[in-house]
C-alpha positions as MATLAB code, in Angstrom:
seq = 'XXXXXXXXXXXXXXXXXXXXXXXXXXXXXXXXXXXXXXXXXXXXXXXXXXXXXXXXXXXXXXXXXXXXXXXXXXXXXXXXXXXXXXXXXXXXXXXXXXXXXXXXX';
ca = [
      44.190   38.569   -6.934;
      45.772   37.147   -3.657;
      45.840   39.858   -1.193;
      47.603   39.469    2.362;
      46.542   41.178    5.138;
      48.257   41.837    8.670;
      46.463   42.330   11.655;
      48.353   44.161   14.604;
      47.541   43.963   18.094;
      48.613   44.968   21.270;
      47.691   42.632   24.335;
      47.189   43.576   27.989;
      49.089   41.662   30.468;
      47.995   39.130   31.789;
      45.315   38.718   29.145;
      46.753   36.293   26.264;
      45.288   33.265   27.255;
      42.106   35.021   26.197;
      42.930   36.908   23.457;
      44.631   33.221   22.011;
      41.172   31.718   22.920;
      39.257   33.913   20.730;
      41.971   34.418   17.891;
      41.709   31.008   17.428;
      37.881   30.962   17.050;
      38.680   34.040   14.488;
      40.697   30.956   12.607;
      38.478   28.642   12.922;
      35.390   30.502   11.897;
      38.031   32.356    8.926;
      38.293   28.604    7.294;
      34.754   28.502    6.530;
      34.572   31.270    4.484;
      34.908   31.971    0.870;
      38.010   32.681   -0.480;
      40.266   32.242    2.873;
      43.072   30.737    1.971;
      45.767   30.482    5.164;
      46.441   32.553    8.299;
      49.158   32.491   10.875;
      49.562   34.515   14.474;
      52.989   36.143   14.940;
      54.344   37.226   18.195;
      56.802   39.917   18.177;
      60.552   38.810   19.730;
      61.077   42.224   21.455;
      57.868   43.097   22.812;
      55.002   39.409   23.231;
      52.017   41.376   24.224;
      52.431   42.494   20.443;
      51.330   40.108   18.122;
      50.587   40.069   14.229;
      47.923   38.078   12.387;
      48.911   37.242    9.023;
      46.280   35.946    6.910;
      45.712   35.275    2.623;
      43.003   35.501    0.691;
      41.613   35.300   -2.581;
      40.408   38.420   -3.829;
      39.977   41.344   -1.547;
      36.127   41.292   -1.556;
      36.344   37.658    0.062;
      38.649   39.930    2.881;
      36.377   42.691    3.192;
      32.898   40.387    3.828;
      34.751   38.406    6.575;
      36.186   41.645    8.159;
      32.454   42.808    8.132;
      30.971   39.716    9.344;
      28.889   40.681   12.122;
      29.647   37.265   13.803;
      33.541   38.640   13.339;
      32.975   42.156   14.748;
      31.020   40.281   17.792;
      34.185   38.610   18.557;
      36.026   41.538   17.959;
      34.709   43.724   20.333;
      35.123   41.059   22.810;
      38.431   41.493   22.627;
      39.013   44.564   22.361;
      38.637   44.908   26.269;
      42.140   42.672   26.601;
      43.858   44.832   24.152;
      46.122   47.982   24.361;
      44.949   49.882   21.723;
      42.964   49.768   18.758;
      43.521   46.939   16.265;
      45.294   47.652   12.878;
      44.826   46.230    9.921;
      46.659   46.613    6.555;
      46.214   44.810    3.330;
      48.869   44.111    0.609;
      48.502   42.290   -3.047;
      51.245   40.654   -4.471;
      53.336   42.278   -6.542;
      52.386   40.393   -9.872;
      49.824   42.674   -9.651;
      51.873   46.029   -9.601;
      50.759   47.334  -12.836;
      47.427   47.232  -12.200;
      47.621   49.572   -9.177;
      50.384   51.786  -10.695;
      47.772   52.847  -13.364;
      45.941   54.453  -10.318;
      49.312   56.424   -8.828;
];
C-alpha cells in the first residue's frame, strides 16, 4: 500500500536558510531507506514561513521506521529550535485502498 504523508511546519523568521539546510539532509538521508519512494517541500503562497513536506512511501511500516529513526529525530530536534510550533504530521493511503479501511469504520 502507497501511503502519503504531509509534514507541516511553521518556520521562524529569519531562520529558513537553516531549516532548508537540514530538510534537505532529511531528503537525502529519506532516499536511502527502504521503501521511500519520492518527497517534495511545499511553501505555502499566503503565509512562506509555512511550509509542507510531501513525501510517498511504500507501505506504512517503511514510514513509521524512518519517522523513528533516531538519526531522523536527531535532526529533528535540531530544528525544532527554528520552528514556530510543533511539527505535524498526517498520513493518507490511496484510495484504491478504501475498502480495506472502511471494514474498520
Amino acid at each position: 500500500m502507497v501511503v502519503k504523508v504531509m509534514i507541516k511546519r511553521k518556520i521562524k523568521e529569519g531562520k529558513a536558510r537553516e531549516v532548508f539546510a537540514l530538510l534537505n539532509k532529511f531528503r537525502s538521508d529519506a532516499m536511502n531507506q527502504r521503501g521511500y519512494i519520492s518527497g517534495e517541500t511545499l511553501i505555502n503562497h499566503d503565509d512562506p514561513m509555512e511550509i509542507l513536506v510531501v513525501s510517498m512511501w511504500q507501505g506504512m511500516e517503511n514510514w513509521l521506521k524512518w519517522k523513528e529513526n533516531p538519526e531522523r529525530l536527531a535532526n529533528e530536534r535540531l530544528l525544532e529550535k527554528w520552528l514556530e510550533g510543533p511539527t505535524i504530521y498526517v498520513s493518507y493511503v490511496y484510495s484504491t485502498h478504501y475498502a480495506q479501511f472502511a471494514k474498520k469504520i
